[in-house]
N, C-alpha and C positions, 0 to 999 in steps of 0.2 A: 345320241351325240350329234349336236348339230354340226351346218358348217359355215364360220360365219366369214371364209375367208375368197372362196370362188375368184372370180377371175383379178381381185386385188393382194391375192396371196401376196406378188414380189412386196408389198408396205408391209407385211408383218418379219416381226424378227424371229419366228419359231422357224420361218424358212431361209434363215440368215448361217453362214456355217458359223460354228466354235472353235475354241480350244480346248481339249481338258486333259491338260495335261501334256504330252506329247500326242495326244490322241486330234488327230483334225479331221471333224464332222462337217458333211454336208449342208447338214440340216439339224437341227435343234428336236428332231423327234427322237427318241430311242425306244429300242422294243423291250421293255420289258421281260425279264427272266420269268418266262411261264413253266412249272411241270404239268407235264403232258403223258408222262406214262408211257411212252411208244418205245421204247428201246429194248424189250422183252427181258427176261427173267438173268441174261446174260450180264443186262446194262452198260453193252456197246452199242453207241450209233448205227443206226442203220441205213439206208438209201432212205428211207421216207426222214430222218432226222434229216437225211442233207438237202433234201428237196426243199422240205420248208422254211429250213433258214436261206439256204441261195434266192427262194422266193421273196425273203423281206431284206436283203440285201444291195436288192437297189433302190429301196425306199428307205431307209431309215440312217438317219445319219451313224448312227453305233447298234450293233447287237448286243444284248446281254443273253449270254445260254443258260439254260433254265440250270438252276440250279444242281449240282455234280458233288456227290457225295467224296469225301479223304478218304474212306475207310470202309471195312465191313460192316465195324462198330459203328457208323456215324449212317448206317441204312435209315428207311423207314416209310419210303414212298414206293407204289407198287409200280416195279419197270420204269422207276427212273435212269436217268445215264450218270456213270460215275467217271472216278477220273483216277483212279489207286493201278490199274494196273497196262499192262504195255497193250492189251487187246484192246480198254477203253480210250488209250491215246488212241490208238491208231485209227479208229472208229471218228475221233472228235478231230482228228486230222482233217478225215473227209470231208468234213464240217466245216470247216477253217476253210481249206483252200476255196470249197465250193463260193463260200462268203468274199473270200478274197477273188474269185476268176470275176466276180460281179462289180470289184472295186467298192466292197465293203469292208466296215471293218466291225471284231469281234472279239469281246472280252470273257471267260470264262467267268462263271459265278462258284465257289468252292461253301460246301454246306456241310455241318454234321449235325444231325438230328435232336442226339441226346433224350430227355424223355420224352419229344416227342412222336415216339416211334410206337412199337410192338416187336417183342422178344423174337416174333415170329421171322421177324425180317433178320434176325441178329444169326451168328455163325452159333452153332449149338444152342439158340435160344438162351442165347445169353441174355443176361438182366441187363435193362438200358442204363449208360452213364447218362448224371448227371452232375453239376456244384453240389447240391444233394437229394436228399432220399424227399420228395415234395413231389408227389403224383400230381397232375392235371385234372382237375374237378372241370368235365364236361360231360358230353353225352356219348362219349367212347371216341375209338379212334379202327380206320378201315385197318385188315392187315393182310397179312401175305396171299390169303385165299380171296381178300376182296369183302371178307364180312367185317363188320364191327363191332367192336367188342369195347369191352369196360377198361376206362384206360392202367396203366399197371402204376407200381411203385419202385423208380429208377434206383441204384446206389448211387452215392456219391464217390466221385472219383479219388481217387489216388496222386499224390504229386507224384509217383511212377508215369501212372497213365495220362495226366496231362503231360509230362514231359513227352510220353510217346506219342502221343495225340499231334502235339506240336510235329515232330519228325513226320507224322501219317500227311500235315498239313504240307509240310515240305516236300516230300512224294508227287504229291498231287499238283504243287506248284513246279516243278521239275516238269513232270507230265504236260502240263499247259505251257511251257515253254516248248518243248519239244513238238509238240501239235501244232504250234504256230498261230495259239490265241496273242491277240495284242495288247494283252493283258489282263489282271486278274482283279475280281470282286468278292471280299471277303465278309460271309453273309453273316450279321449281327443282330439280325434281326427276326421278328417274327416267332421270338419263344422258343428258337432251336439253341443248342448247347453255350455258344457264344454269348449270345441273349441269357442264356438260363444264370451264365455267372454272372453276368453284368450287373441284374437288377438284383434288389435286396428282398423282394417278395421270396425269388426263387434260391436264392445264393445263403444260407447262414450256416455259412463256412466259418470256422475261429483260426483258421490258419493264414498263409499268407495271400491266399486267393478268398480271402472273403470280408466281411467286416465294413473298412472303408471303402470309399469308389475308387481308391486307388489302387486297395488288393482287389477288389473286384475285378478291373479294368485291366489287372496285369496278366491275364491269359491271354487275351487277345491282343495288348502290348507286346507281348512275346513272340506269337504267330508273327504279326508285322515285320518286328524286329529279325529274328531268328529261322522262319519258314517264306518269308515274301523275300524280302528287300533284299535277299544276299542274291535272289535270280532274276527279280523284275525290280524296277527301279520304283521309288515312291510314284514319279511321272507316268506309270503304266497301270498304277494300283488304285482302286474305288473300295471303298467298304458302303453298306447297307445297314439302315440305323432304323428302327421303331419306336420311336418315343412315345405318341399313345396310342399302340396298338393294344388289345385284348386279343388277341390271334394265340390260343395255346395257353391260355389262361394267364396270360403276360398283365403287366403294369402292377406299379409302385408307390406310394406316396411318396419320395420323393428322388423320382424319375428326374423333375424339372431340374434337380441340381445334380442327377446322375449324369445325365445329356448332358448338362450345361459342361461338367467337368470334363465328357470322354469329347468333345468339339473342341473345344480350348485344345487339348493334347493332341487331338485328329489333326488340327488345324497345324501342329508347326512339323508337320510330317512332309509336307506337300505332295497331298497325294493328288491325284488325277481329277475327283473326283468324289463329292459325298451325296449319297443317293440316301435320303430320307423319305418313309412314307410318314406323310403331313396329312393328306383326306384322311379323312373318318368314317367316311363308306365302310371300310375290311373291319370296324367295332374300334372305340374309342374305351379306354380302362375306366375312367370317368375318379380316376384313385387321386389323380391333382390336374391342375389346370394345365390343358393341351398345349404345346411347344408351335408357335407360329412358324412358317416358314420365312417371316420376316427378324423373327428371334432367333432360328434355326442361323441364317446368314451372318448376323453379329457374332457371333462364335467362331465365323469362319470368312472373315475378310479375306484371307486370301486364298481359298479352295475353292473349288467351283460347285454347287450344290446341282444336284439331280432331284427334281419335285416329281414324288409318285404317289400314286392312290387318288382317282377320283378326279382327274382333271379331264376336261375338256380344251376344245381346242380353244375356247375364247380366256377361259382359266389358265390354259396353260402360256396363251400368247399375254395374259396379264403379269403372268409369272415372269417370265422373260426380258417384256418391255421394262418391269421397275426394275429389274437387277439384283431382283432377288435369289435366285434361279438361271443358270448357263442356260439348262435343257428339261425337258420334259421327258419320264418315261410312260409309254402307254401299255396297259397289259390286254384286259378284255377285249377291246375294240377291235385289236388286230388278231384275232383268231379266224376271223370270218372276214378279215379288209389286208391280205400280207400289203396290200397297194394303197394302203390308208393315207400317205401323204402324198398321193398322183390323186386319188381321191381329192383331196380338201381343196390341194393348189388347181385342179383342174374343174373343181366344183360340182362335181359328182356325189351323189350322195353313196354314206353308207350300204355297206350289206349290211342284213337283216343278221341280229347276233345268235353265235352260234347256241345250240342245246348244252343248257347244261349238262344232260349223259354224254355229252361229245367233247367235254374238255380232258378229262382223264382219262386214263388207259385201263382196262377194264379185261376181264379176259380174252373175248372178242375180238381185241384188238392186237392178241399174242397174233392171230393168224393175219388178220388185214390192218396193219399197223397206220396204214393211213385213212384209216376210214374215220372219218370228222376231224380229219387233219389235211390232208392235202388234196384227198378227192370229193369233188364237190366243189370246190372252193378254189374257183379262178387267179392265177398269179397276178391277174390284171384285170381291170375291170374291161377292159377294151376286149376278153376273151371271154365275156359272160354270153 
């Protein structure tokens, strides 16, 4: 990643602050919601969770926290952190304040798996929900012990258990009010459960959550409505959208008029923010023609779009300047740079990116949870 900004940073607008929403950013970079595995078999924050966020806290104009599971049922990453019960508040508190004693701010990211887990991660091995019984045709999936395995065949859910699912979703949004995120992003993307009903590849449902993209659309209409907005205000709230991802065996033929429908209804929510992955780096479905981030914006005159996947800093300051795009989130770059924008504005080059075996949490890292997480890897480049 180059930098093409050095000592004329102040003319670029990536380093200009925003609005999104009630939310006011420094800076136009946000850190992307990365899981990292560190939080052990517990899935409450630990000191090394708080270290690394306070560390990108004074660079980045918004945090997003890695992704934070509603439920038991909604597991499926090894030692991720979740957000269901009062030991992981308290844990994501630590978090929060740390972000906040830096004069950052932090939004919680809320995730449920769905099929793309392993029973292993589930409470009695229970079988994964899904919209329905549609396995993932890949080359397996890691699970609770760290191997991988062939991926399974989910149930389709119950309107019981989407009801309760919804309540697991409210739980969790209570929880992140009480911990003192500054708001919440509700993940739609990426092939997990929300995703799984949205699109019509994975959704063929004949009930009221299936069929049209309007019953499609109405589970996570409901979360909105019924699990967010009664505790954080639309002005507090981001959702995460994947239009041509392939991530989890995802995409649709037609996607283009699934998006187009769920942006039109995003848009008169007035939420905080719509975080779309647009690059095509993370696999493109190639199932219909890819959704531009300048077609993504027409949707959404008056929300603020978040551009993710694949941008660089000259991509992302092109994103910006036209108006297409509030801000920019960056994921890989900052694993190995928490100082990524003292970096650009000060014209410093990157660190060297981190190992792959060092982005996940791995057993290893039950005992030394910050090992390819916060040691090694200077808060600032001014302490290498």
């Amino acid at each position: 990643m180059g930098n093409i900004f050095g000592n004329s940073a102040k003319k670029h607008k990536m380093f200009e602050p925003t609005k999104l929403g009630e939310l006011s950013l420094r800076n136009r970079f946000v850190l992307a919601s990365l899981t990292r595995g560190r939080s052990g078999p517990s899935r409450v924050p630990n000191d090394a969770n708080v270290e690394y966020y306070r560390q990108r806290a004074t660079n980045f104009g918004l945090l997003l926290g890695e992704a934070a599971s509603v439920s038991p049922m909604g597991e499926g990453w090894y030692d991720s952190p979740s957000l269901y019960t009062a030991e992981q508040m308290a844990g994501w508190k630590k978090v929060v304040d740390a972000v906040h004693g830096e004069g950052g701010l932090i939004v919680a990211q809320l995730w449920h798996i769905g099929r793309a887990g392993h029973t292993s991660f589930l409470p009695n091995n229970a079988q994964m929900l899904s919209a329905s019984d549609i396995k993932i045709e890949g080359d397996g999936v890691y699970t609770a012990d760290t191997t991988k395995q062939p991926h399974e065949i989910p149930r389709s859910m119950t309107t019981d258990e989407i009801d309760s699912t919804i309540l697991d979703y409210k739980n969790a949004v209570q929880n992140c009010k009480e911990a003192g995120f500054d708001g919440v992003e509700l993940h739609c993307a990426n092939g997990y459960l929300l995703d799984q009903f949205l699109q019509s590849s994975t959704n063929k449902r004949t009930d009221d959550y299936g069929g049209s993209v309007e019953n499609r659309f109405r589970f996570i209409k409901r979360v909105f409505e019924e699990a967010i907005f009664p505790i954080f205000p639309p002005s507090r709230v981001g959702v995460k959208l994947s239009p041509n991802g392939k991530f989890n065996d995802m995409g649709s033929e037609d996607n283009v008029e699934t998006f187009s429908y769920v942006l039109d209804e995003i848009n008169k929510m007035g939420l905080a923010f719509v975080q779309v992955m647009i690059g095509l780096e993370f696999g493109y479905h190639e199932k219909c023609p890819a959704m531009t981030l300048a077609e993504i914006k027409k949707h959404l005159p008056n929300t603020p779009v978040m551009a993710n996947c694949g941008y660089t800093p000259e991509t992302a300051e092109e994103a910006v300047a036209s108006g297409k795009a509030a801000c920019v989130s960056f994921g890989r770059p900052t694993l190995s740079n928490p100082d990524m924008v003292d970096r650009l504005r000060d014209g410093i080059p990157l660190a060297d990116p981190l190992p792959l075996d060092q982005w996940f949490g791995k057993e290893p890292h039950r005992a030394q949870p910050d090992l390819g997480y916060i040691t090694g890897i200077p808060a600032k480049y001014s302490d290498a």
